[in-house]
C-alpha positions in Angstrom: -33.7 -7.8 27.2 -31.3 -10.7 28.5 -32.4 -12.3 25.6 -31.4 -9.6 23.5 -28.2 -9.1 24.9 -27.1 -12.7 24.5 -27.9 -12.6 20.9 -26.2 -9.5 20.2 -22.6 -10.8 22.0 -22.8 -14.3 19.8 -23.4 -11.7 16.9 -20.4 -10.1 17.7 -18.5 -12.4 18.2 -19.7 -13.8 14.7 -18.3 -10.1 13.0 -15.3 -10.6 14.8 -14.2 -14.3 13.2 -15.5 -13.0 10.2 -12.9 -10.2 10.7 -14.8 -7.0 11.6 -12.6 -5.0 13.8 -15.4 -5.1 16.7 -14.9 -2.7 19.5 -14.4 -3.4 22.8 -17.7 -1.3 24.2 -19.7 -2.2 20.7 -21.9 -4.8 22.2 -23.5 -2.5 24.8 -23.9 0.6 22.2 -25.6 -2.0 19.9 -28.2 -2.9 22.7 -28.6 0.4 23.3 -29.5 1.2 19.6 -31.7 -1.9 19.5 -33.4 0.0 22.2 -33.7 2.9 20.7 -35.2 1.7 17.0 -37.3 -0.9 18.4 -37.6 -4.9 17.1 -40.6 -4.0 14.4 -38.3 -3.4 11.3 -35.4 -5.7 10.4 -33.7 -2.9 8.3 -34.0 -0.2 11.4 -32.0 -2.6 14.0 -29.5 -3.8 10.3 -28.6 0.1 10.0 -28.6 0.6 13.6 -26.0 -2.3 14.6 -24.2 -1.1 11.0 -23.9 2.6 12.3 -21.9 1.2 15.6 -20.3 -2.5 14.7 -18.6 -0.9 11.3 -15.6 1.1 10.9 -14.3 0.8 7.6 -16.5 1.0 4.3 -15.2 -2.2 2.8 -16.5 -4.3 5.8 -20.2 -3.3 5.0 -21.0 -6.2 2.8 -19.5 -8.7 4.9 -21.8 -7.2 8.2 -25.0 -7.4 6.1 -23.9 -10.6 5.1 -23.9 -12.1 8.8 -26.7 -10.4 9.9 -28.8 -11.8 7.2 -27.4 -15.1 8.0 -27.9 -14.9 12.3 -30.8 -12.6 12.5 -33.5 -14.8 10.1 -31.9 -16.4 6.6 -33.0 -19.8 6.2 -31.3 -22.7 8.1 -29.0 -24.5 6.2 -27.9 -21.7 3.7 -24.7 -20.4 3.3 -23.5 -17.6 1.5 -21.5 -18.2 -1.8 -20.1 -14.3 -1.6 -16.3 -14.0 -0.7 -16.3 -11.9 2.2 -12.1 -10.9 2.1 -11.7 -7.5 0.7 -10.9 -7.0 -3.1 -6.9 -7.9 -3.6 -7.0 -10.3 -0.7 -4.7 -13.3 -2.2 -5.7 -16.5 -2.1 -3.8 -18.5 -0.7 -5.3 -21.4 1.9 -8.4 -22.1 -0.5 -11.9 -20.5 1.3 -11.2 -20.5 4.9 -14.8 -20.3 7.1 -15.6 -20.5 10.7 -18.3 -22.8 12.2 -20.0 -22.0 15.3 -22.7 -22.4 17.4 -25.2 -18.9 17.5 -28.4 -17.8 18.9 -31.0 -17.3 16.3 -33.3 -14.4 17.3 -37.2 -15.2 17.9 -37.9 -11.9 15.8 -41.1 -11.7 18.8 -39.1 -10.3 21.2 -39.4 -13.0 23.7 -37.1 -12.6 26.8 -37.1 -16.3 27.6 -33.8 -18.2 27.4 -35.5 -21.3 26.9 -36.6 -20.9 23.4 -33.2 -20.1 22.2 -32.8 -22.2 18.6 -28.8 -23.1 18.2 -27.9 -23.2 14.5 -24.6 -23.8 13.0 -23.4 -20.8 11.1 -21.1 -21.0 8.3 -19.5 -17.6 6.8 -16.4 -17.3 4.2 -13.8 -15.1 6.8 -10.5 -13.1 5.5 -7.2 -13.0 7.5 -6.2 -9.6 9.2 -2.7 -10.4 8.7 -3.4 -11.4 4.7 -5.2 -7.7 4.5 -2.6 -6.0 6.0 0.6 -7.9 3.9 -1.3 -6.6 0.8 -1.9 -3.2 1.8 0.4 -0.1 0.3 2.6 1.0 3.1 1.7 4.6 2.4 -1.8 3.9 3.6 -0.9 2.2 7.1 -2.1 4.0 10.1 -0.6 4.3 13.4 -1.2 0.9 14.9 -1.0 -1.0 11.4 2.2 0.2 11.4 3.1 -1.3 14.4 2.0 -4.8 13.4 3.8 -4.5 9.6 7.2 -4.3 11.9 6.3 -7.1 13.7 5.6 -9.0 10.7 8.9 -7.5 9.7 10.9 -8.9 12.6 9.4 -12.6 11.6 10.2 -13.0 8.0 13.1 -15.2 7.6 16.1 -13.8 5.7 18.7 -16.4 4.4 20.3 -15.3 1.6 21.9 -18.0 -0.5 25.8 -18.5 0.4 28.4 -17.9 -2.1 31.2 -20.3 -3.3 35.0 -19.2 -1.5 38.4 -20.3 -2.4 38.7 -21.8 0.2 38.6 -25.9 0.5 37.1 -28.5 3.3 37.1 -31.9 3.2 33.8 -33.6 1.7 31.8 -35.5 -0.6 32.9 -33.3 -3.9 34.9 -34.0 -7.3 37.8 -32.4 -6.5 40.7 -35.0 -5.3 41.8 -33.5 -1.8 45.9 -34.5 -2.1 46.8 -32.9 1.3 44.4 -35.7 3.1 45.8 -38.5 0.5 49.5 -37.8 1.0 48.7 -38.5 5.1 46.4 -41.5 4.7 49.4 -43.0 2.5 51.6 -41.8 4.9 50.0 -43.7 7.9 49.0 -46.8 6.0 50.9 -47.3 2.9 49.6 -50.7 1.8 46.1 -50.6 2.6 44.1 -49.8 -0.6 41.6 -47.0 0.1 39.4 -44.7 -2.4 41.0 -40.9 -3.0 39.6 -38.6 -0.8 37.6 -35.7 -2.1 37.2 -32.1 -0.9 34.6 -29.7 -1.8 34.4 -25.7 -1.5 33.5 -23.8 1.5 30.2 -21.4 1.9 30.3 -18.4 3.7 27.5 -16.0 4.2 26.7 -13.1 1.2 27.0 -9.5 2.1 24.1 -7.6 1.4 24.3 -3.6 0.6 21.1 -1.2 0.8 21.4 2.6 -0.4 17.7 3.7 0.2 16.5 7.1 -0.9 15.0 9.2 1.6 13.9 12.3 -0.5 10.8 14.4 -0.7 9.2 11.9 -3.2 9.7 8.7 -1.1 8.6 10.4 2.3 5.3 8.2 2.8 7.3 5.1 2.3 10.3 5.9 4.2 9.6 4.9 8.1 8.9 1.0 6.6 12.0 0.9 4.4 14.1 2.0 7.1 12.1 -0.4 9.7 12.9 -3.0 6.6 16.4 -2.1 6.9 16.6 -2.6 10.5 14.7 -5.6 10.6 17.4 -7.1 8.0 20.2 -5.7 9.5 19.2 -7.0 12.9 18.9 -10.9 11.2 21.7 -11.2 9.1 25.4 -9.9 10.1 27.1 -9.1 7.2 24.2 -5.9 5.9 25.7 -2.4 4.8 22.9 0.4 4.7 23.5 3.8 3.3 20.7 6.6 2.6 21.0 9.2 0.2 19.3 12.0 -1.3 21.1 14.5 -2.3 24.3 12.9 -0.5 24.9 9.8 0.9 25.3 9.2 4.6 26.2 5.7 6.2 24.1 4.2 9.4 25.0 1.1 9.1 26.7 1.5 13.0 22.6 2.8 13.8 20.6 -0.2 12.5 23.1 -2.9 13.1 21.6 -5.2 16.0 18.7 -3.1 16.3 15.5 -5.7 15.1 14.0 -4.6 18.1 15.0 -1.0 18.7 13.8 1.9 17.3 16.7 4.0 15.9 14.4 6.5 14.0 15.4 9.5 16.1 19.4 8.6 16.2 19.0 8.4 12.3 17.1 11.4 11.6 20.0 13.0 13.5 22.8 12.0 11.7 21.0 12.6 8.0 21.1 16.7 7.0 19.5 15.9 3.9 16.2 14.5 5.0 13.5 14.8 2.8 15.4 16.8 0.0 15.5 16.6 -3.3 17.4 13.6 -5.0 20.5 13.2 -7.1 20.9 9.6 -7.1 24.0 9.7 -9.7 26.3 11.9 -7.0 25.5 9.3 -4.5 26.2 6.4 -6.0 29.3 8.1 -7.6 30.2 8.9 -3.6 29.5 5.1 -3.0 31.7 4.0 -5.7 34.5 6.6 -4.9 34.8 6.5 -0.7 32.9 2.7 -0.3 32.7 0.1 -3.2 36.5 -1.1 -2.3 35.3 -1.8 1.0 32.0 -3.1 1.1 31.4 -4.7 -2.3 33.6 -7.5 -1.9 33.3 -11.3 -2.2 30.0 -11.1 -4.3 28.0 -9.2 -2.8 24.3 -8.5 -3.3 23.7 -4.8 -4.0 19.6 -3.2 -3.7 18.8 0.8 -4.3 15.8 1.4 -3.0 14.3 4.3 -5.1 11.2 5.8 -6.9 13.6 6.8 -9.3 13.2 10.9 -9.1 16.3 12.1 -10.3 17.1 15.9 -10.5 20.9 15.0 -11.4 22.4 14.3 -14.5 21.0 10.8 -16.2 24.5 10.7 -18.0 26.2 10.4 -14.4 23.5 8.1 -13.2 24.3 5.6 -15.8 27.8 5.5 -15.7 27.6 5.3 -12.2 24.8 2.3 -12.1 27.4 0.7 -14.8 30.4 0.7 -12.6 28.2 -0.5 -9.9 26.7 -3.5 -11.6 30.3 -4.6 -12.7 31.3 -4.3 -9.1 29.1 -6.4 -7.7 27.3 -9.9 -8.0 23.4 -8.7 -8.5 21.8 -5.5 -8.6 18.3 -4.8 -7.6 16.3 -1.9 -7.7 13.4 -1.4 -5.4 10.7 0.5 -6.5 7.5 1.4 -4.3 5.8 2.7 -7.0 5.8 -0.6 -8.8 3.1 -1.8 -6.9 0.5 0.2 -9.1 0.1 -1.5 -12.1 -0.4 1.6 -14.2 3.5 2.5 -13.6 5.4 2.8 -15.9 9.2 4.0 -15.6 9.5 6.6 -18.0 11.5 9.3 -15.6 15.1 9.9 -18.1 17.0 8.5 -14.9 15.3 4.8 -14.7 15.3 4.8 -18.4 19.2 4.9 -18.2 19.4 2.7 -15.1 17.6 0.1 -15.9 20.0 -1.6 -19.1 22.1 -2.1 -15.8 20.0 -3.7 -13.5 19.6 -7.5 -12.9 16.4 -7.2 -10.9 13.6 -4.7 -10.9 11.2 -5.7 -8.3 8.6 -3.8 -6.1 8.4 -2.7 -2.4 5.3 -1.4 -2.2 3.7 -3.4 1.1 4.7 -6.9 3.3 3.7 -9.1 0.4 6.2 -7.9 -1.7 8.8 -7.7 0.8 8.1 -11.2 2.0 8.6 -12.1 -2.2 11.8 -10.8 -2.0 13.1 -12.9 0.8 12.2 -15.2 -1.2 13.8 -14.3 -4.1 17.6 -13.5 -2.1 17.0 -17.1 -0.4 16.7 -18.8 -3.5 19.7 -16.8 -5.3 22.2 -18.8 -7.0 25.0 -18.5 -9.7 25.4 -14.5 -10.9 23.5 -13.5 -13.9 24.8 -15.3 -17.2 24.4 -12.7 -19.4 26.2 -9.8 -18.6 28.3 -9.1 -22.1 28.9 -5.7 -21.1 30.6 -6.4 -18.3 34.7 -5.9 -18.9 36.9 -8.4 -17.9 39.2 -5.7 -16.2 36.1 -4.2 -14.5 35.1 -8.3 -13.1 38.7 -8.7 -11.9 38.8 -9.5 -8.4 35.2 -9.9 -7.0 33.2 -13.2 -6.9 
């Protein structure tokens, strides 16, 4: 039975580098099944060790893969299946783990001195890369809880836009203030003109995320995703609508590590409601744009796109919104199945106006837009239906 025992914990510990989410206690119910179905008849102790090492369906294959490599394959075999779920990315090549098992005698000798060590090699997925790829609607409790902290860690620098203003540096532009006191101080010593280059200073960014019926199973993440950006970056405005538009940008602000869920649900009447994304944005525009959209900023609605409002009013509005700012993106969870298609009448007159149209479906994508707002550069170059009078005054 010591035997036994010892071969069943280097098995577990073989399912759990290979990824199986082994519990704690599953080592002692698998010797007691073993027990119970006896050592005659490989396939008896296979579905007995399946029936209490295996929790989710999709892990099957990659169990009865490493049980028919430990418990009697041929030495020196390894298995050419891919063992990471379907949709797993690739992205470090085929990761494997190498270690040191116990082979089982298959007589049911209880000596430890005829244990055979062979090195076992077995293709292994990442939690983490499983979890970055999976829809936030299907998270559980405690995969929840490790998607915000995989929030918290993504790093969010937006590119910095050009000011007005001038600093002394290595650019084109002559810099006469600094050449009028070098000639000042030393008028007959022969020196090149100094230069002076722009100043940077830090893009605001602007999130009006709907919160309606239709985007209830992705809401908790986007508002974590809000917070978790908000608690990074300083200059973040965050606004939910659904069928009105509320500002907590006072709730999320400093809170990366906080959980402002209850304060917000407080403050919003219109949880969960139906959606007129035209009246809010029009709101935006009326009581906000002056004061938030400023100096470039970057402006992202975060929306399925369910509009029970007028699509007239929703594309006027997105139109004086796009001229307003420097880039406009629209978020879409349901982009992240790839038989969408964006037929609803209020996308189809949104989206002329929109620069970006990207999804937000799980971490992956998320992670792909930090990406994309760290690598942003000049403004979109063509933007004919912009007005000049409607461009006067921002960045």
């Amino acid at each position: 039975m010591s035997c036994l025992l010892d071969n069943l914990v280097q098995f577990a510990r073989l399912l759990r580098s290979a990824g199986l989410a082994v519990p704690g206690g599953g080592t002692i119910d698998a010797a007691r099944a073993a027990q119970l179905v006896g050592m005659r008849r490989r396939d008896d102790l296979r579905f007995a060790l399946r029936s209490v090492l295996v929790r989710r369906p999709e892990d099957l294959e990659v169990f009865d893969q490493a049980f028919r490599k430990f418990f009697g394959a041929p030495s020196g075999t390894a298995t050419k299946l891919d063992l990471r779920p379907l949709g797993a990315e690739r992205r470090f090549g085929d990761p494997s783990v190498e270690m040191e098992s116990l082979r089982s005698d298959g007589g049911g000798s209880e000596s430890r001195g005829e244990r055979t060590p062979e090195t076992v090699r077995i293709a292994t997925y990442s939690d983490r890369e499983v979890l970055r790829e999976k829809d936030f609607k299907a998270l559980t409790g405690e995969e929840t809880e490790q998607a915000v902290r995989l929030l918290r860690d993504l790093k969010w620098r937006p590119a910095p836009r050009k000011t007005k203003r001038w600093t002394p540096g290595n650019g084109v532009a002559p810099d006469p203030r600094k050449l009028l006191a070098n000639i000042a101080r030393r008028p007959l010593v022969p020196d090149l003109p100094p230069t002076r280059q722009r100043k940077f200073a830090p893009r605001r960014l602007i999130l009006l995320c709907d919160i309606s019926g239709s985007m209830e199973r992705y809401t908790r993440m986007l508002l974590w995703f809000a917070c978790c950006l908000s608690g990074t970056l300083a200059r973040v405005e965050v606004f939910l609508f659904a069928t009105r538009l509320t500002r907590i940008t006072h709730k999320v602000s400093g809170r990366r590590a906080a959980n402002p869920m209850r304060e917000i649900a407080e403050i919003v009447p219109d949880w969960s409601g139906g959606t007129r994304i035209g009246a809010a944005i029009r709101t935006f525009n009326v009581d906000w744009a002056r004061r938030v959209l400023g100096h470039g900023a970057v402006l992202m609605i975060v929306s399925d796109g369910w509009d029970r409002g007028d699509p007239k009013v929703l594309e006027q509005e997105v139109s004086r919104l796009q001229r307003s700012c420097h880039r406009l993106m629209w978020l879409s969870p349901l982009l992240g199945d790839p038989r969408y298609r964006p037929l609803t009448r209020g996308l189809q007159a949104a989206l002329p106006y929109v620069d970006d149209f990207l999804p937000v479906h799980n971490l992956a994508s998320i992670e792909r837009l930090a990406e994309r707002l760290n690598t942003l550069a000049a403004p979109v170059a063509d933007r004919n239906r912009r007005t000049a009078r409607g461009r006067r005054g921002f960045c």
